[in-house]
N, C-alpha and C positions, 0 to 999 in steps of 0.2 A: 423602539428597542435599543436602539444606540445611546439614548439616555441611560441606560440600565448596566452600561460598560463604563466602568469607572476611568477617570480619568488616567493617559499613560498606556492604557491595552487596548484590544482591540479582537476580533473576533476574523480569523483569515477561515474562510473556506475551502476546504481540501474533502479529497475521497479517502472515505475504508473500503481498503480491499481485502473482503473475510473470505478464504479460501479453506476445504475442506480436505483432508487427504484422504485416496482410496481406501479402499482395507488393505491392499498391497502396495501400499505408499514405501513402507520400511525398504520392499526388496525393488523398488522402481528409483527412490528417490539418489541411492549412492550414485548409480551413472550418471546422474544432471544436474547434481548438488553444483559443481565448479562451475558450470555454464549457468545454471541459476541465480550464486551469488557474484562472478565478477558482472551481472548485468546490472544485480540490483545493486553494486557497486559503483559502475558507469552512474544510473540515474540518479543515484545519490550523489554521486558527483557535479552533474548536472541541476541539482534541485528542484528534482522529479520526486522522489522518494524523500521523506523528511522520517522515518521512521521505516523496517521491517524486522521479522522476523517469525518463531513459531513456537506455538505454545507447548511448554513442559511434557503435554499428557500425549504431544504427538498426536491430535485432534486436528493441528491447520495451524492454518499462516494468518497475518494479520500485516498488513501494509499500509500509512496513509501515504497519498501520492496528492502531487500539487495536477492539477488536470482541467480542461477550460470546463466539462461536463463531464458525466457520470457515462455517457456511451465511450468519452475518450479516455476516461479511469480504465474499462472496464476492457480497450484494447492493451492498456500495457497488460494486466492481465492475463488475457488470450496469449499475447506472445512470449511468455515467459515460456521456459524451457518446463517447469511441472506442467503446467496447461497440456501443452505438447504432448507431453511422454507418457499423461496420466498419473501422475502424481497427487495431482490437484482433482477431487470427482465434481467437486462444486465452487462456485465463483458468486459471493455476491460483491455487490458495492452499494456505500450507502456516504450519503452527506454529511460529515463532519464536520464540526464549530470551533477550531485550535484556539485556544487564546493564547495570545501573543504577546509581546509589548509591542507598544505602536510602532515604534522604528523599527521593530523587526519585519514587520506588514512587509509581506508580497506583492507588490502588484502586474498586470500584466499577466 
């Protein structure tokens, strides 16, 4: 398979974290919105989060995270302040393929 990546890129593994919001998401989400985003600001900072946010239709969230496995995706997850408060009714995660350029490569 690493034949099939052109020279220069590269192929880093990270998690989707696809989260679903309540039906009462609208009137849950304002009290945790601030504690929500300076965290997922922290692990962005940190080079945890490489991407988040939520889709236009107000349906859910969408986050990749850098993560050794899919159980440890799946606690940043849990510990978010939607999780919490019920914002969030569903959490999946799933394996993601980033391409990169090679010196951008992660490792560790």
């Amino acid at each position: 398979m690493a034949a099939e990546v052109p020279k220069g890129l590269a192929i880093e593994q990270i998690w989707a974290i696809e989260a679903t919001y309540a039906a009462d998401a609208a009137e849950r989400r304002p009290a945790v919105r601030p504690e929500h985003l300076a965290r997922i600001g922290e692990l962005r900072l940190a080079g945890i989060v490489i991407e988040a946010g939520a889709f236009a239709d107000m349906s859910g969230s969408l986050i990749l995270v850098r993560a050794r496995d899919e159980a440890a995706a799946l606690e940043i997850a849990k510990r978010d302040a939607y999780t919490r408060s019920g914002v969030w009714a569903g959490i999946r995660v799933r394996a993601f393929g980033r391409v990169v350029r090679s010196e951008e490569l992660t490792t560790g």
